[in-house]
N, C-alpha and C positions, 0 to 999 in steps of 0.2 A: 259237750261233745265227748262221746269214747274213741281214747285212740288204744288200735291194739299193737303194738312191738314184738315180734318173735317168729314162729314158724309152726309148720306142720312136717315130722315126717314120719316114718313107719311105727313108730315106736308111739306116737303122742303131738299131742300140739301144746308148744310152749310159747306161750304167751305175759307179756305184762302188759297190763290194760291201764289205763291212765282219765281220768273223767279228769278232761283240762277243764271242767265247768265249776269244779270244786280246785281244781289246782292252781288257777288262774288267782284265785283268792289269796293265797298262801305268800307272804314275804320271803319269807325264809329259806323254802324249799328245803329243806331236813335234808329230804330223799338223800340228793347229793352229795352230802358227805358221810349218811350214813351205810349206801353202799360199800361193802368192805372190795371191789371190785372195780367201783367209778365207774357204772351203766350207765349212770342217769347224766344227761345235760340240760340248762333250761334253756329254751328257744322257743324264737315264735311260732304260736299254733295256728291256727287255718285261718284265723279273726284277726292277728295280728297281736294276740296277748302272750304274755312272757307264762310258758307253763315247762312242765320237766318233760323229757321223753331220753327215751332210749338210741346212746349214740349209735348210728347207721353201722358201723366196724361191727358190735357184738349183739345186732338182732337176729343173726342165723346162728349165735352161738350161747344161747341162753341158758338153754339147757346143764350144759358145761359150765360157764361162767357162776350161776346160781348155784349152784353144785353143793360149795362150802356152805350157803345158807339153808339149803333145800334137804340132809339128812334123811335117809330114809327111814328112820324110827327117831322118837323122843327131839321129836322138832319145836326149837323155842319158836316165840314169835320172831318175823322175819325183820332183819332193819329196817332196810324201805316202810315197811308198813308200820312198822313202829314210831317211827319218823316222821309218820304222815299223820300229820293231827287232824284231816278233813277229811281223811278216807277213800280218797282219792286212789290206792295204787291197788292193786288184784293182782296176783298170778294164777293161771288156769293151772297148773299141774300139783 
């Protein structure tokens, strides 16, 4: 299953998209402490399986919150995704 976390507004749609089908595999869950933010929590997904998603408090503030990760030139790769050995995590923007 794709879950998406974030928003749309005038400016763009910010999103973090989650394939709990690849996440649900994952013991460790990296994400979580590789956020330098603490976005991510693991909870249960729509099946009942233990996957990451984005705490409710900062999915209308991603944007902002991603900010420090997200540079607008000479962008390394991102923690979350770096973190994620299954490939599991996307952001749209």
């Amino acid at each position: 299953m794709i879950a998406n976390y974030g928003y749309t507004d005038g400016s763009g749609n910010y999103f973090i998209t989650i394939d709990t089908s690849h996440c649900t595999a994952c013991e460790h869950h990296r994400c979580i402490t590789a956020c330098p933010e603490r976005l991510f929590i693991v909870e249960p997904d729509d099946y009942d399986e233990m996957a990451a998603s984005i705490k409710k408090e900062f999915r209308h503030h991603l944007k902002y919150k991603c900010a420090p990760c997200k540079p607008v030139t000479s962008r390394p790769p991102l923690p979350c995704i770096s973190a994620c050995n299954l490939g599991a995590i996307n952001h749209s923007w």
